[in-house]
C-alpha positions in Angstrom: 105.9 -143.2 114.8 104.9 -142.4 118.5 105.1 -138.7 117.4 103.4 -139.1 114.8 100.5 -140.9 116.3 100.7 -138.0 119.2 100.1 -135.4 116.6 97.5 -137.0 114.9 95.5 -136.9 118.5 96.4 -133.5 119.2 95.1 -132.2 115.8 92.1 -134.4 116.4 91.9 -133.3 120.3 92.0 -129.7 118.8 89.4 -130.0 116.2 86.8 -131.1 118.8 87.6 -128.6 121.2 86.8 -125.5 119.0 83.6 -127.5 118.0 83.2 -127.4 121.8 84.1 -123.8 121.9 82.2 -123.0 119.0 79.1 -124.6 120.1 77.0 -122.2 120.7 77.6 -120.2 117.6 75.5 -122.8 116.0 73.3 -123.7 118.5 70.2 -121.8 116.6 69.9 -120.4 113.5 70.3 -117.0 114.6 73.7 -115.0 115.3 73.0 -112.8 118.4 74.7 -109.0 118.4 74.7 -107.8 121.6 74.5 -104.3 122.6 74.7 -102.8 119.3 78.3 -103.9 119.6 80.6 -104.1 117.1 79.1 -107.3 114.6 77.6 -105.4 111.9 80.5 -102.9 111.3 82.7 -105.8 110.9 80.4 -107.9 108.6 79.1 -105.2 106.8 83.3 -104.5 106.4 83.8 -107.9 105.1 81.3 -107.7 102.3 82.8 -104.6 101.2 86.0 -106.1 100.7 85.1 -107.9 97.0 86.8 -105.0 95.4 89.6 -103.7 97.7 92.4 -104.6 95.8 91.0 -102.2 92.7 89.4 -99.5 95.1 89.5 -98.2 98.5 85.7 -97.8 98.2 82.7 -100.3 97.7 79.3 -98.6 97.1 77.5 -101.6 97.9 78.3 -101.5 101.8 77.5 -98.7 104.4 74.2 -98.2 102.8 75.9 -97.2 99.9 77.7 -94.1 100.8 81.3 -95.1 100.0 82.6 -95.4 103.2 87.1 -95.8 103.1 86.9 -97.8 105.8 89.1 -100.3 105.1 91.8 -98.3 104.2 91.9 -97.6 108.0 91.2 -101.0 109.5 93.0 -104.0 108.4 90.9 -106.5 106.1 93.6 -108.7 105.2 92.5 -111.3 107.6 88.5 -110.7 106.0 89.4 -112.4 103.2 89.0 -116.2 104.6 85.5 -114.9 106.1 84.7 -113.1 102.3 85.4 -116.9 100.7 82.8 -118.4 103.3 80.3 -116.0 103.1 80.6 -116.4 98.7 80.6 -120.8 99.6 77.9 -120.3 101.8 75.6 -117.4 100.7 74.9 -116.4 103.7 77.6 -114.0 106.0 76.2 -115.1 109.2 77.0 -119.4 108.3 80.4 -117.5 106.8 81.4 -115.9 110.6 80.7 -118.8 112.5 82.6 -121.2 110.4 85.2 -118.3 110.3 85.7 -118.5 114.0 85.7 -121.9 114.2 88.6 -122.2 111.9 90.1 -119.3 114.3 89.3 -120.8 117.3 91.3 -123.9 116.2 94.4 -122.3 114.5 94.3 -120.1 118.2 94.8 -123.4 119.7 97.3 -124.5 117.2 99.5 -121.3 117.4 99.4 -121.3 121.4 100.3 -124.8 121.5 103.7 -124.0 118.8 104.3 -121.1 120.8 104.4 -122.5 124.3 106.0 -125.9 123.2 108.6 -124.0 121.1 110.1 -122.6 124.7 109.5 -125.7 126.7 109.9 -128.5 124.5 106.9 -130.0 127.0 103.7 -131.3 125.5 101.4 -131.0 128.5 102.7 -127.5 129.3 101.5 -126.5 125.7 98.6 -128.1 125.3 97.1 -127.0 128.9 97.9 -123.2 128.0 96.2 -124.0 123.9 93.2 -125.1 125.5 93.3 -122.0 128.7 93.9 -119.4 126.7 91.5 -120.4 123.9 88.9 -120.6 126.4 89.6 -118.0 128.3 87.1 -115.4 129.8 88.3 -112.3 128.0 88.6 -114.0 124.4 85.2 -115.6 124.8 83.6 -112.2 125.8 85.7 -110.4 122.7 84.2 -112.9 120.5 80.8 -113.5 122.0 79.8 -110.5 123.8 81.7 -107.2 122.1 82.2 -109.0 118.5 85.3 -107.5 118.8 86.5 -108.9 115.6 90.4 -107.4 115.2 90.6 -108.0 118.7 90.1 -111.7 118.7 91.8 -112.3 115.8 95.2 -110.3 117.4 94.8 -112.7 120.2 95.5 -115.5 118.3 99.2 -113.9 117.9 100.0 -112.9 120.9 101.6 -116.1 121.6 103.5 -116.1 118.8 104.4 -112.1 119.5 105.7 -113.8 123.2 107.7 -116.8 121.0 109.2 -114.4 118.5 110.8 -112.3 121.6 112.0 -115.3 123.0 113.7 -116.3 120.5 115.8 -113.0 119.7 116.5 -112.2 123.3 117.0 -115.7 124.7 116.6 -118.2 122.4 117.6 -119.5 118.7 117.7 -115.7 117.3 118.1 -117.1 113.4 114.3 -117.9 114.3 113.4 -113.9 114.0 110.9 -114.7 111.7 108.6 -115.6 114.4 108.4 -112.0 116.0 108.3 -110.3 112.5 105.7 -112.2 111.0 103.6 -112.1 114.7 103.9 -108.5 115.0 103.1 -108.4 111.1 99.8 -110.0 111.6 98.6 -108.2 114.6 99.2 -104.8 112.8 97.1 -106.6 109.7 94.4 -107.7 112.1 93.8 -104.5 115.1 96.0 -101.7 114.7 95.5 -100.5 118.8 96.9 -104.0 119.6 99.7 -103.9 117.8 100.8 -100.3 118.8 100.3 -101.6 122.8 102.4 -104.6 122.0 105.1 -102.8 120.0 105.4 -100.5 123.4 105.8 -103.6 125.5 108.2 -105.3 123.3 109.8 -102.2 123.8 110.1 -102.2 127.8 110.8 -105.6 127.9 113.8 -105.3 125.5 115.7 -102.4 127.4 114.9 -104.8 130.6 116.5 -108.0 129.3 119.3 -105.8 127.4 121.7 -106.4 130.1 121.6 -109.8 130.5 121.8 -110.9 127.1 124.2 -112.8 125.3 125.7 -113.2 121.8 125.0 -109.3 122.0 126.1 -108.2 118.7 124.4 -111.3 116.9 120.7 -111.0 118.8 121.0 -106.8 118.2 121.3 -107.6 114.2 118.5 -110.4 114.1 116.5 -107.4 116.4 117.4 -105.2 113.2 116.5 -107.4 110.8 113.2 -107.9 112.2 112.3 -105.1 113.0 113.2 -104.0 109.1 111.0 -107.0 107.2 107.9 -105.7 109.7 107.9 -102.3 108.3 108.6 -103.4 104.4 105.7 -105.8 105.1 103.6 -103.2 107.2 104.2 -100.6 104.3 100.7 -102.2 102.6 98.4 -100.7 105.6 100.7 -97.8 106.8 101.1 -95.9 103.5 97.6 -95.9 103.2 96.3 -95.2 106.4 98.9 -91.9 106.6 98.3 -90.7 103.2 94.3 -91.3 103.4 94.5 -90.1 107.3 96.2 -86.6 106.7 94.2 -86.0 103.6 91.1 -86.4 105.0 89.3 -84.7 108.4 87.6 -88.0 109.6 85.4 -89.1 112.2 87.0 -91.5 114.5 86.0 -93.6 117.4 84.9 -91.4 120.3 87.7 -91.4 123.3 86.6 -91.8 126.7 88.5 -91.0 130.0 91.5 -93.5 130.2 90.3 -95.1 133.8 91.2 -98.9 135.2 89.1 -101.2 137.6 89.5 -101.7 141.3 91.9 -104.2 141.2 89.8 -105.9 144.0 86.7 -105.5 142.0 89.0 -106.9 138.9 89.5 -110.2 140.9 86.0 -110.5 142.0 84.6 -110.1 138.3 86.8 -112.6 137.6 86.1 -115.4 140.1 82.4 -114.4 139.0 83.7 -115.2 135.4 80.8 -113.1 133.8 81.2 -112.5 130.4 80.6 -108.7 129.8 82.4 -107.7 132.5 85.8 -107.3 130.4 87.7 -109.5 133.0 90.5 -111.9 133.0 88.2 -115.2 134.3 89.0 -117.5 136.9 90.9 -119.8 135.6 93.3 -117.0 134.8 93.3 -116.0 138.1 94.3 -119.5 139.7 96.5 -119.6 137.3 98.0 -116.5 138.8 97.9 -117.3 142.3 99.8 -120.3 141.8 102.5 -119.4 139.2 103.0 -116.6 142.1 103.0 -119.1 144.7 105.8 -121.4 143.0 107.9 -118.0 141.6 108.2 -117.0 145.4 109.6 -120.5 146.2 112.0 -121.4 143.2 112.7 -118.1 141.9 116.8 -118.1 142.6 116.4 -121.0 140.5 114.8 -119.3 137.3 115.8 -118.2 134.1 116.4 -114.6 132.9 113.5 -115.1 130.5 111.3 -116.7 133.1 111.8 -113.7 135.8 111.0 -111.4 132.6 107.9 -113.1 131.7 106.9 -113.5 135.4 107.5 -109.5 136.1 105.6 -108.4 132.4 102.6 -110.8 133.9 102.6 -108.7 136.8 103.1 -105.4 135.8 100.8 -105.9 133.2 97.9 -106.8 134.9 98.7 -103.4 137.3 98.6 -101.6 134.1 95.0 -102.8 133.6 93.8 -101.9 137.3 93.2 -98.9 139.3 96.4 -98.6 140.4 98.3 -97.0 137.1 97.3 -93.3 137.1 95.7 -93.5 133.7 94.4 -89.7 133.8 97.1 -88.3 133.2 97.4 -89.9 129.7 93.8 -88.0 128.8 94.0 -85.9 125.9 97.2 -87.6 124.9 98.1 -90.2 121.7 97.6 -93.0 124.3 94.4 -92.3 124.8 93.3 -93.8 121.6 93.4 -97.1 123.4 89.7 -95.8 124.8 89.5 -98.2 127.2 92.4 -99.6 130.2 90.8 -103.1 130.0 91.7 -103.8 126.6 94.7 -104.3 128.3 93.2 -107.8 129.5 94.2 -109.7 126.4 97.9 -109.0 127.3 97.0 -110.0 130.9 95.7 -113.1 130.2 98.1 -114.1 127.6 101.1 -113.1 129.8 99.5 -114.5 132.8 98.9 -117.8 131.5 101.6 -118.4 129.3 104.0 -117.3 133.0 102.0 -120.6 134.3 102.4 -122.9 131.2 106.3 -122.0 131.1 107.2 -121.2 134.6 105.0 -123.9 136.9 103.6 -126.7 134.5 106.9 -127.9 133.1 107.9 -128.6 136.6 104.2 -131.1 137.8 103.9 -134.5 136.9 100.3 -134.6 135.6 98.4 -137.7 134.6 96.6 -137.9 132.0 93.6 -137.9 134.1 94.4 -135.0 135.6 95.0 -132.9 132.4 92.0 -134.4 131.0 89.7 -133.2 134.5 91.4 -129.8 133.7 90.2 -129.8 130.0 86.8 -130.7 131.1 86.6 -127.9 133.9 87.6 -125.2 131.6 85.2 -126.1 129.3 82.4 -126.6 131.4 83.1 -123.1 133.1 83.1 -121.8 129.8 79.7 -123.3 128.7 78.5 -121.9 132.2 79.7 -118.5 131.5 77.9 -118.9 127.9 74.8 -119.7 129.2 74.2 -116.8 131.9 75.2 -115.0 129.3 72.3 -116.0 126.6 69.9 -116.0 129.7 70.4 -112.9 130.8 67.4 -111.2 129.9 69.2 -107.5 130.6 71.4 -108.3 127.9 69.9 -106.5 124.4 70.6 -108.1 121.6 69.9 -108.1 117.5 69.4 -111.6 115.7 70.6 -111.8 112.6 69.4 -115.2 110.6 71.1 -117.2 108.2 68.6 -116.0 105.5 69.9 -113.4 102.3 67.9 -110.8 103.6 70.3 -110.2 106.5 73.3 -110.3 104.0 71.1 -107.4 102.9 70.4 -105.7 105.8 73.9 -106.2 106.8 74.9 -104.1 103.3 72.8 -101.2 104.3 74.2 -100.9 108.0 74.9 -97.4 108.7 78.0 -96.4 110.5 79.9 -93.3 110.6 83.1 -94.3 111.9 85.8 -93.1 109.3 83.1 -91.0 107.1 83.7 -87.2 106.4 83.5 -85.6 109.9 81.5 -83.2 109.4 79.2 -86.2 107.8 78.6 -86.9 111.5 75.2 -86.8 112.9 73.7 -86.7 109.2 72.4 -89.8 108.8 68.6 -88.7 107.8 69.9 -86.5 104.9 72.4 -88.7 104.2 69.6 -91.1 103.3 67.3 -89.5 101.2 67.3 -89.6 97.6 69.0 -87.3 94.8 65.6 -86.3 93.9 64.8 -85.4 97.1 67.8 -83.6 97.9 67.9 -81.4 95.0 65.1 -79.5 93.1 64.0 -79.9 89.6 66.2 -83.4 89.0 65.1 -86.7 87.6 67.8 -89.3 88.4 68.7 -93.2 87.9 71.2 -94.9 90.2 73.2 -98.1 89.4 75.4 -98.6 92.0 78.5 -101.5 91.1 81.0 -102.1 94.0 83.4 -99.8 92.3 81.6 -97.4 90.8 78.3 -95.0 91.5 76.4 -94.7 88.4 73.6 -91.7 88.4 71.9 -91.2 85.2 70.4 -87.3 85.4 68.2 -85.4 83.9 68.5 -81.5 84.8 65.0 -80.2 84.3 66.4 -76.4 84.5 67.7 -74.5 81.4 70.8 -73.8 83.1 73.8 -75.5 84.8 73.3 -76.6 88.3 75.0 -77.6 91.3 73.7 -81.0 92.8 74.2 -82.9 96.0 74.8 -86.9 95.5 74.8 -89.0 99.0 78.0 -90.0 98.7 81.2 -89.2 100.8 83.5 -86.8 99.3 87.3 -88.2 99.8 90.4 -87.0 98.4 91.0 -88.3 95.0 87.8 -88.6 94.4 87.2 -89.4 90.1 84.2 -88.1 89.1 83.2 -88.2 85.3 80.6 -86.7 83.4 79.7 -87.8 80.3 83.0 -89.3 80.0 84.8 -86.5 80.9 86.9 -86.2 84.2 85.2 -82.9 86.3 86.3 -81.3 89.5 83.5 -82.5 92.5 84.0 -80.3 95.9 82.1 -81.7 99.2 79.1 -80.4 100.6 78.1 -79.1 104.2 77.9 -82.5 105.5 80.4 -84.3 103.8 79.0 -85.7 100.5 79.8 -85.2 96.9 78.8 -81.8 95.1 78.7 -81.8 90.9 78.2 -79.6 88.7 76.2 -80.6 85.7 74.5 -79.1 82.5 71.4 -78.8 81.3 69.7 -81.7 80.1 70.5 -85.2 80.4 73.9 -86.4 81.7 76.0 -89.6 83.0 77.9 -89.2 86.0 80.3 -92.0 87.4 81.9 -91.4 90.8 84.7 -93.6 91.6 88.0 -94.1 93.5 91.1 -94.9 93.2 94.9 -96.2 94.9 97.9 -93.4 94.6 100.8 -94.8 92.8 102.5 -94.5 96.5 99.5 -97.2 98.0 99.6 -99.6 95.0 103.7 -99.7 95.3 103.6 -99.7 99.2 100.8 -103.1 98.5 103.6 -104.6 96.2 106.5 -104.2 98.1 104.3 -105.4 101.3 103.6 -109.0 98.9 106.8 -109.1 98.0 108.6 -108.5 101.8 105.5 -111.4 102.9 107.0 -113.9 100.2 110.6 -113.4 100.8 109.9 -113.9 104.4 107.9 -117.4 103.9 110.7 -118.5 101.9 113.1 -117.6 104.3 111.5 -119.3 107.2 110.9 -122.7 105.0 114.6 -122.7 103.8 116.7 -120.7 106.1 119.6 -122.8 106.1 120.6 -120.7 102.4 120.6 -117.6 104.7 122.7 -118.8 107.3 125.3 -115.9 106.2 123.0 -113.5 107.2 124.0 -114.2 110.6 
């Protein structure tokens, strides 16, 4: 009953402080994109999404051009943002809702995660409520919009537990680490290919002090198996559409880290924009340090492990790692060194919430003075930032017309490449482009209707503003024709003279819609295993 009544409080403590969090997301009316950042690529995403299971195209998003982006950035995770914006009618009410629900099942995850290692409840709910509110999430969320990104944060702890468990802990609990590493793939691919390197370096470091070898190798195994069957649904895809296609990508800049004493001074500033770690991350540090260098002989493999990845993870991040000589390489897709400061922070913090707070007695008025400083930092940080009159930002209302405006958002990423740098022809319309044509467009999420009228006696070839993929369908007059792209990446017919009906459409390969299947299937057989694993026990 005390449990129970514990939980209850904890949900309830929770709910209010994401409200808390959240705040200012619904302090105005208005939705405030700074910088040109990444907000209307990823809302502009999510209404395109109404039609992804069918196509790997919507017409109605992108300013209608039929950019595949989805099949090369995860939008599994838009669908709970999709339902809001439909309940609401408005995508900007949708987001912030969405991120409050995030916020809060953030809080919820870190809390499991932490508590699932130290069996202590103020250990777990301090590190819910400092990583939730810490400097680099808030900044990924308010300041960058860095959608995937804060959504993979939420996991990390959970990436953390699911290691745990394998290498040190209960390893019939391998669940964890598949379905974590599962849903950071599903929600920003770059952090799931840095974490999948860690996991990595920290396996062949713990390897030798492991026991129950031969049992904790074949959960690793078995793990590691379920994540690709249910990473199949995004990888097929992304391979198949990535080699067919010549595509313009994110631009890659030189790979180089901050000062690590201009890291720490960012960071006691706690200035949102500065792509830091935040002061109370940094205390954090100094003191988990602090009590490592005095009880360390008395410490767990796991806790030396996690203490050392903290570390060497926050070097990685500074000045210090030579990241030049990674330019020009795979790695350098990561574009920038301190996107490593969501591992930082999660690895720093849950260090202190495993290694340092299981150890003090704290009141509950001291836990509750901690609550309120983090918060109250936060809402400091918050407000320089939406005072700052150097900061350039968009507004985006809760009115229709910006779920309009956000529709027609141009963005090139993952277009044609040679599309890039087009935008102005890309805009004009059919009768502008080509000569001697009278045309009707009726554009459904699926499909790109153009009713044509050739005004020349003979055939011609004409130029629709529409991205020519792979696999592209194109019929006219009901009849399937060959379509070949243009200079600049859009979508060249031939058609008679006359009047005609062209449809332009796309569709899955047999090899995507099986990899989706097999995906649902892997997800459901893991759900079931985790809610009744004792009828697996011989798996073990």
């Amino acid at each position: 009953m005390k449990k129970h009544f514990y939980n209850i409080w904890l949900i309830c403590g929770m709910i209010m402080l994401s409200i808390l969090y959240c705040l200012p997301l619904f302090y105005n009316q208005n939705l405030r994109a700074f910088n040109n950042q990444d907000l209307l690529f990823h809302l502009t995403r999510t209404i395109g999404i109404s039609n992804v299971l069918s196509s790997p195209v919507n017409f109605l998003n992108y300013a209608d051009h039929g950019t595949m982006a989805n099949t090369f950035y995860p939008w599994i995770f838009l669908f709970p943002l999709f339902i809001l914006y439909k309940l609401t009618g408005s995508i900007v009410i949708g987001y912030k809702l969405f991120f409050l629900i995030i916020t809060f099942a953030t809080m919820v995850i870190a809390y499991f995660s932490v508590h699932s290692i130290t069996k202590n409840r103020n250990s777990a709910f301090l590190f819910s409520v400092l990583y939730s509110f810490s400097l680099y999430r808030t900044t990924d969320l308010y300041y960058r919009s860095s959608f995937g990104e804060v959504l993979a944060m939420s996991f990390l702890p959970l990436v953390v537990l699911g290691f745990y468990q394998v290498i040190f802990g209960d390893y019939t609990k391998w669940y964890w680490l598949t379905l974590s590493v599962s849903a950071l793939l599903y929600t920003h691919l770059l952090s799931a290919a840095v974490m999948v390197i860690m996991l990595l370096v920290a396996f062949i470091c713990a390897v030798y002090s492991m026991n129950q070898l031969k049992q904790r190798l074949k959960s690793l195994v078995l793990s590691g198996t379920f994540f690709i069957l249910v990473a199949l649904g995004f990888i097929v895809p992304f391979i198949i559409r990535s080699h067919e296609n010549s595509l313009s990508v994110p631009p890659l800049f030189k790979l180089q880290g901050n000062n690590l004493g201009d890291l720490f001074l960012f960071s006691l500033n706690n200035n949102i924009g500065m792509n830091s770690i935040g002061i109370t991350t940094i205390v954090a540090l100094v003191i988990t340090i602090v009590y490592y260098l005095k009880h360390r002989a008395n410490l767990s493999n796991f806790k030396h492990l996690i203490f050392y990845s903290a570390i060497i993870v926050l070097i990685l991040s500074s000045s210090l790692f030579p990241w030049s000589i990674f330019n020009g390489t795979p790695i350098a897709q990561i574009q920038f060194v301190w996107r490593l400061n969501a591992f930082s922070t999660v690895m720093i913090l849950m260090a202190f919430s495993i290694i340092v707070l299981p150890n003090v007695n704290l009141s509950k008025g001291s836990i509750l003075s901690i609550v309120a400083f983090v918060v109250l930092i936060n809402f400091s940080s918050l407000n320089a930032l939406y005072n700052d009159p150097q900061k350039i930002f968009t507004n985006l209302t809760e009115s229709r017309s910006t779920n309009d405006m956000v529709a027609d958002y141009y963005h090139s990423d993952y277009s044609p490449k040679i599309a890039y740098g087009h935008k102005e022809q890309l805009s004009q319309p059919i009768d502008t482009i080509n000569k001697d044509i009278v045309s009707k467009v009726k554009i459904s999420p699926s499909t790109y209707t153009i009713g044509v009228n050739n005004l020349e006696k003979r055939s011609k070839r004409i130029t629709v503003p529409v991205y020519y993929y792979k696999n592209q369908i194109v019929k006219l007059n009901g009849s399937v024709v060959k379509s070949s792209e243009s200079s600049i990446g859009t979508t060249i017919i031939q058609i008679p003279s006359g009047k005609s009906n062209i449809a332009i459409s796309y569709k899955y390969y047999i090899a995507e819609k099986i990899s989706f299947i097999i995906s649902a299937l892997s997800t459901i057989l893991l759900v079931i295993y985790m809610m009744k694993p004792k009828y697996y026990k011989t798996m073990h």
